[in-house]
C-alpha beads as a LAMMPS data file, in Angstrom:
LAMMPS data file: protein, C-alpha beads

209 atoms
208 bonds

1 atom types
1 bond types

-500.0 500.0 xlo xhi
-500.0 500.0 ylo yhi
-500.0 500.0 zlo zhi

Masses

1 110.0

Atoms # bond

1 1 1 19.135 -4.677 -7.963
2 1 1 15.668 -3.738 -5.978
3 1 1 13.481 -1.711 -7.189
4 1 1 11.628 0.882 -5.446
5 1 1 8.123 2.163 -6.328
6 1 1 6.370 5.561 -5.049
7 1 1 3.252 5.486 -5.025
8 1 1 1.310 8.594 -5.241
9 1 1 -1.965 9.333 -6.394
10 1 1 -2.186 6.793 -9.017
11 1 1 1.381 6.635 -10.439
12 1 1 4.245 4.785 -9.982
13 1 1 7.655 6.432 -10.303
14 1 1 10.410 4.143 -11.351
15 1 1 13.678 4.651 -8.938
16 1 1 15.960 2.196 -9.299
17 1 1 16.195 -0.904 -11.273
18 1 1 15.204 -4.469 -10.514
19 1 1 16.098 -7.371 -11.915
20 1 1 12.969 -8.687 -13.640
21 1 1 10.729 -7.980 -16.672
22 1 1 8.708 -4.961 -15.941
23 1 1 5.828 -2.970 -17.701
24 1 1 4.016 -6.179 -18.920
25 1 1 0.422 -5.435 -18.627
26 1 1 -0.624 -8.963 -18.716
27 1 1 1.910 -12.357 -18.068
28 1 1 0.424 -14.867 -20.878
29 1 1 0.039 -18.359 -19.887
30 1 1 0.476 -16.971 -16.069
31 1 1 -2.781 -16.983 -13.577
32 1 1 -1.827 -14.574 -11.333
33 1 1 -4.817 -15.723 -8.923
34 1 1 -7.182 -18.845 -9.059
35 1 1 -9.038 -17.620 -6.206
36 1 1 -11.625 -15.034 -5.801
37 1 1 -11.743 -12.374 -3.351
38 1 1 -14.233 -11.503 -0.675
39 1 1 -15.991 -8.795 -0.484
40 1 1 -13.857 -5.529 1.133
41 1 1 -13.964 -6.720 4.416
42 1 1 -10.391 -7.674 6.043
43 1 1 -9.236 -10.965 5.385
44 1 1 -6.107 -12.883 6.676
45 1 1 -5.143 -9.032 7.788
46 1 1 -4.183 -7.648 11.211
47 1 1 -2.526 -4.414 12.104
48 1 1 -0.333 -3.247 15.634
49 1 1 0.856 -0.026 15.949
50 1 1 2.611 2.703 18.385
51 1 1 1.378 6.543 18.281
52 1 1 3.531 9.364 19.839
53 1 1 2.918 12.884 19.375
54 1 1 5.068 15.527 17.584
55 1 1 5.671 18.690 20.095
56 1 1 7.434 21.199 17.778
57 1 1 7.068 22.313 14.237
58 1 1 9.815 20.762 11.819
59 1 1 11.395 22.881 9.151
60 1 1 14.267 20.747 7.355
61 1 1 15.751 21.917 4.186
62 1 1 18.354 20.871 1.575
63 1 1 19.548 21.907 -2.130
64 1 1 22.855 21.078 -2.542
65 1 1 25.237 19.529 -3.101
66 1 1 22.104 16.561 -2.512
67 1 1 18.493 16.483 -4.557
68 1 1 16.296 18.886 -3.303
69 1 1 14.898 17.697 0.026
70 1 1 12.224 20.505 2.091
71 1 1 9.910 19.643 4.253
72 1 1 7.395 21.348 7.043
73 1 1 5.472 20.413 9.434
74 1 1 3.253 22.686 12.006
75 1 1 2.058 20.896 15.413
76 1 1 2.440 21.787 18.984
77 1 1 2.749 19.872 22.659
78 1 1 -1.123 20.482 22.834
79 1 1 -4.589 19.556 21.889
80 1 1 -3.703 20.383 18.113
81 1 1 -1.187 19.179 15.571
82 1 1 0.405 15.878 14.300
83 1 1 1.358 12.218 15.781
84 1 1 3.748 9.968 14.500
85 1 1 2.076 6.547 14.172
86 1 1 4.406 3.369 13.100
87 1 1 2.196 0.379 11.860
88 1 1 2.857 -3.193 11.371
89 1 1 0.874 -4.674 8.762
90 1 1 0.861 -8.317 8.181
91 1 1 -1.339 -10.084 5.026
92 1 1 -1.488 -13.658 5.954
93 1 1 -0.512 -16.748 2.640
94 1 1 -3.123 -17.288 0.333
95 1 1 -5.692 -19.894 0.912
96 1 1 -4.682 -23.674 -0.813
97 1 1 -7.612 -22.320 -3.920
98 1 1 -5.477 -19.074 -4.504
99 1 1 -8.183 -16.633 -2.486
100 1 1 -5.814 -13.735 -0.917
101 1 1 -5.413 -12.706 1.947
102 1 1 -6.244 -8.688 1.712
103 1 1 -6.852 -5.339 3.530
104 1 1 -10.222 -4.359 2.261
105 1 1 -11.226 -1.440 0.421
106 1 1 -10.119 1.702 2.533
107 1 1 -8.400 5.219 1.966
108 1 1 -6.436 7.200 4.500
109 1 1 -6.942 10.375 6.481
110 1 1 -3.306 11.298 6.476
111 1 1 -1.415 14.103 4.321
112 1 1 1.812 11.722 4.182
113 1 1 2.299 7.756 4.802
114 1 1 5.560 5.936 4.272
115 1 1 5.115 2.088 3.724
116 1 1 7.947 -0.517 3.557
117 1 1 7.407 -4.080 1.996
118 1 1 9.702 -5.763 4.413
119 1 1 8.745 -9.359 3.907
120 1 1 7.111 -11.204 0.958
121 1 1 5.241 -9.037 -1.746
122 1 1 1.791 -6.811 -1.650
123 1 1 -0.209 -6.706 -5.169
124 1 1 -2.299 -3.362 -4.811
125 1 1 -5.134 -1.859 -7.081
126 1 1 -6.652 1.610 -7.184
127 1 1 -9.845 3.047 -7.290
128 1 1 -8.651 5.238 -9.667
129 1 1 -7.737 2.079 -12.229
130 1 1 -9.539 -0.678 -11.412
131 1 1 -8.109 -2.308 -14.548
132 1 1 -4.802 -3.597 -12.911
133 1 1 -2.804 -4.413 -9.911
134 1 1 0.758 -2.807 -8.893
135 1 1 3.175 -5.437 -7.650
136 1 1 5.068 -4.341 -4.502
137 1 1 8.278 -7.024 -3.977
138 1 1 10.240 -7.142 -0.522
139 1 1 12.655 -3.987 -0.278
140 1 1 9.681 -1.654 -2.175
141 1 1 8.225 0.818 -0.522
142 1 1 5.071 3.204 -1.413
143 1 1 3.524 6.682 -0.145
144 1 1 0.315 6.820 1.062
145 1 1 -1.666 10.219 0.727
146 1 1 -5.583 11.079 1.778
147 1 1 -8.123 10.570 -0.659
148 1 1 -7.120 7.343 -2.645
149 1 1 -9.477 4.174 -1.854
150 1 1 -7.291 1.445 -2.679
151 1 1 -7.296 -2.541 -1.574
152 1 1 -4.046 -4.404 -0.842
153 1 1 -3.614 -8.352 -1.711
154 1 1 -1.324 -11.105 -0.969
155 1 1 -1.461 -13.804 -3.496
156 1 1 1.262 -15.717 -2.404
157 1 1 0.642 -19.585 -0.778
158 1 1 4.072 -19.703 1.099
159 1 1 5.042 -16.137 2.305
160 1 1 3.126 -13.921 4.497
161 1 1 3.336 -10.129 3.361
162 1 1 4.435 -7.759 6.193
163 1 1 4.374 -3.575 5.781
164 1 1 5.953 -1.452 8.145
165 1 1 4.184 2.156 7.616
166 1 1 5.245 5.302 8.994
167 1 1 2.049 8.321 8.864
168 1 1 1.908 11.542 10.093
169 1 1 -1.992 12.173 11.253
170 1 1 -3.586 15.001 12.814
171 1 1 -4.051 14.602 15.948
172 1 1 -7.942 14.287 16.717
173 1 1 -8.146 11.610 13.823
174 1 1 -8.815 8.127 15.611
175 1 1 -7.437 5.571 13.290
176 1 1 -5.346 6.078 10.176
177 1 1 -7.935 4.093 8.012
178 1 1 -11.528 4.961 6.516
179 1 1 -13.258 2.028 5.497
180 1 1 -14.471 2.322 1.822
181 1 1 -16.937 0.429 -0.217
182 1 1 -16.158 -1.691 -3.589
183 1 1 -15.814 1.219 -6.118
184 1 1 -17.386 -1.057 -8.843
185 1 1 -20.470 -2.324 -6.633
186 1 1 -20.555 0.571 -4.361
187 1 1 -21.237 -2.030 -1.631
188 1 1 -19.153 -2.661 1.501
189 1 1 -20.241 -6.554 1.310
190 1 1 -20.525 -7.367 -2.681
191 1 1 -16.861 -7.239 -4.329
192 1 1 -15.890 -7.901 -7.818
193 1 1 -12.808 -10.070 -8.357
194 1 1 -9.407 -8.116 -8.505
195 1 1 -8.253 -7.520 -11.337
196 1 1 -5.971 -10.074 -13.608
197 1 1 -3.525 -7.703 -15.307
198 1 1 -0.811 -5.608 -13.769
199 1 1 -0.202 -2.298 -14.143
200 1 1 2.500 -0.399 -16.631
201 1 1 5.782 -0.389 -14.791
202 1 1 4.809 -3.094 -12.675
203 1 1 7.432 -5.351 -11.529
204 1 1 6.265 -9.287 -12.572
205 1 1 6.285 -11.131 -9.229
206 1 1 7.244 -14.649 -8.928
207 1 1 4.926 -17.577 -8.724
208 1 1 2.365 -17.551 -5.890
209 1 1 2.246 -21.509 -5.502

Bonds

1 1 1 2
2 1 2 3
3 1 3 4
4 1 4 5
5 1 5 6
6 1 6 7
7 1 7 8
8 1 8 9
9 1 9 10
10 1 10 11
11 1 11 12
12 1 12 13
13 1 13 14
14 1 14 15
15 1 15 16
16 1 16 17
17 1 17 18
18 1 18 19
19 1 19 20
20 1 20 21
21 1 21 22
22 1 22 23
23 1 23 24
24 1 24 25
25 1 25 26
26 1 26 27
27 1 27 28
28 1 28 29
29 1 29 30
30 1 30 31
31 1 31 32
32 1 32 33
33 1 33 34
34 1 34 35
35 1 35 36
36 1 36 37
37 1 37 38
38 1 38 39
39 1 39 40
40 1 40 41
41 1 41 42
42 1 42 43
43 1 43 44
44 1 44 45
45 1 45 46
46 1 46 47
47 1 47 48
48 1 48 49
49 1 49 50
50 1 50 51
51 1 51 52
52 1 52 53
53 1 53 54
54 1 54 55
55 1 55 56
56 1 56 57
57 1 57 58
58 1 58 59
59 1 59 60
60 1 60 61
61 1 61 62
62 1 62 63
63 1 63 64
64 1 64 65
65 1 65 66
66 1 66 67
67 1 67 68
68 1 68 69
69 1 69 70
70 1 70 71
71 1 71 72
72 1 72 73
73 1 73 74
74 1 74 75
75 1 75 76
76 1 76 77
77 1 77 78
78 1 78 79
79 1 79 80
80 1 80 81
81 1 81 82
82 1 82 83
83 1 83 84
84 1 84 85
85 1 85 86
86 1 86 87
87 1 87 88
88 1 88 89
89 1 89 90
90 1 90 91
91 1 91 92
92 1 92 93
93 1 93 94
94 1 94 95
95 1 95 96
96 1 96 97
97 1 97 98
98 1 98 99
99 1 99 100
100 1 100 101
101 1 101 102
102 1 102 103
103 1 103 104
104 1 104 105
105 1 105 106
106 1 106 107
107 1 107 108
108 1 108 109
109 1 109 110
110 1 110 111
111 1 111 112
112 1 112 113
113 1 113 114
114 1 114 115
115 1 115 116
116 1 116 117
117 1 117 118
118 1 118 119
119 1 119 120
120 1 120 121
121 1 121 122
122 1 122 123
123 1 123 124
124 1 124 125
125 1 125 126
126 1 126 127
127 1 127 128
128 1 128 129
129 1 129 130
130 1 130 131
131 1 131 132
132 1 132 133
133 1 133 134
134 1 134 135
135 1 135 136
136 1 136 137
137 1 137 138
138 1 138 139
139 1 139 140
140 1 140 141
141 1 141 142
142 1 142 143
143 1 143 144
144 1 144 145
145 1 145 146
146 1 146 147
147 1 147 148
148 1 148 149
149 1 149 150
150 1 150 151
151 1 151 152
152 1 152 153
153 1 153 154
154 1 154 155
155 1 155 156
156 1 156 157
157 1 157 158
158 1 158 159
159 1 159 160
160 1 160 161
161 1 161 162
162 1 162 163
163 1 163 164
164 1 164 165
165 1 165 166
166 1 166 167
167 1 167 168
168 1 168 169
169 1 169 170
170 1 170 171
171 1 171 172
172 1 172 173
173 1 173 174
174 1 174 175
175 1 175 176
176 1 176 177
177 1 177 178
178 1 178 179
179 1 179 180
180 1 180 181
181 1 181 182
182 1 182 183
183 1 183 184
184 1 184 185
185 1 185 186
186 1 186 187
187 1 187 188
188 1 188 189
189 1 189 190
190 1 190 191
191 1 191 192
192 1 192 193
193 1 193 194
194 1 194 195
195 1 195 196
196 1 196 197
197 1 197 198
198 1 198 199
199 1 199 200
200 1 200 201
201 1 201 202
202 1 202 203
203 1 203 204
204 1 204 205
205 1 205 206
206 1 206 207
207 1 207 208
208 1 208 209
C-alpha cells in the first residue's frame, strides 16, 4: 500500500501504510546524493498554473457517521477574498554527477495548499530542521501553510518529479511563492549542501541512479 504524508508545519502525520522501511534516519552504505546543490535559485524547475476566483463564502460541515470534516471560507465576487489557483510543478532528473534538480528556498503566502506527488518522488527539507530531508513517493501528497521556508529536490537520474498543487490565496497576493534565502547562510546565492539523512517517518526512496 501507498503511503500518504501531511505535511504541516514541520511534522509528518503517518496515514496509511507503505510498503517500505520507514523511520530510518540515515540508509548506511546508501548515498542518497553525490551531487551538490546550487545555491536557492530554481534549478531544472518550472511551474504553469490556472487562477479563478471564489464568489461566495463556503461553509461545509460533517461529524458523523464520517471523521470530522468543517471547513470555512469568507470571499466575495469583488475586489476582496480568495482564488483558487491549480499549479503544475515539474522538477526535472538529476544531472549525470547526482546535482538535483530543485525549487529553491521559498515559503508561501497562502493559509491552505494541497500538493499531490503525481509522478516520480520530491525529497523536501525544512527550515525548521535543516538536519534531514522528508521523502515524498508518487501517490503522497503534502499541505502547504504560510510561514514555512522550505526547498524541494529531485534526486532521481531517470524520473522527472511532477506536483499538482491546489492553494487558496487572497486575492491581491501576486504569486503563491516568496522567495527565501538559505536559512544556514542567510544568502539568496551561497547554499549549503542538503542534507544527507532523512527525516523520522520518512519513507526510504528507491535508488536515484
Amino acid at each position: 500500500m501507498r503511503q500518504i504524508f501531511l505535511r504541516a508545519t514541520s511534522a509528518i502525520f503517518q496515514i496509511k501504510t507503505w510498503a517500505v522501511l520507514a523511520g530510518l534516519a540515515i540508509v548506511s552504505g546508501w548515498v542518497l546524493f553525490p551531487g551538490s546543490a546550487s545555491a536557492t535559485t530554481q534549478v531544472g524547475y518550472s511551474s504553469a498554473s490556472t487562477r479563478s476566483q471564489i464568489n461566495s463564502s463556503v461553509y461545509s460541515t460533517q461529524w458523523v457517521p464520517a471523521p470530522l470534516f468543517n471547513f470555512v471560507l469568507q470571499t466575495s465576487n469583488v475586489n476582496w477574498g480568495y482564488d483558487l489557483i491549480h499549479a503544475t510543478n515539474t522538477f526535472a532528473v538529476a544531472a549525470a554527477d547526482g546535482t538535483p534538480s530543485q525549487s529553491g528556498w521559498h515559503s508561501h503566502p497562502v493559509p491552505l495548499g494541497l500538493v499531490q506527488v503525481t509522478q516520480g518522488g520530491l525529497w523536501i527539507v525544512e527550515a525548521s530542521d535543516l538536519t534531514c530531508l522528508t521523502y515524498y513517493p508518487t501517490g503522497s501528497m503534502f499541505v502547504e501553510m504560510a510561514g514555512h521556508p522550505h526547498n524541494a529536490y529531485n534526486f532521481d537520474q531517470k524520473t522527472p518529479a511532477v506536483t499538482l498543487a491546489t492553494w487558496f490565496m487572497e486575492r491581491y497576493l501576486a504569486s503563491t511563492r516568496i522567495d527565501q534565502p538559505d536559512p544556514t547562510t542567510g544568502n539568496p546565492t551561497v547554499a549549503v549542501p542538503p542534507p544527507t539523512a532523512l527525516c523520522q517517518g520518512s519513507p526510504v526512496p528507491p535508488p536515484t541512479n
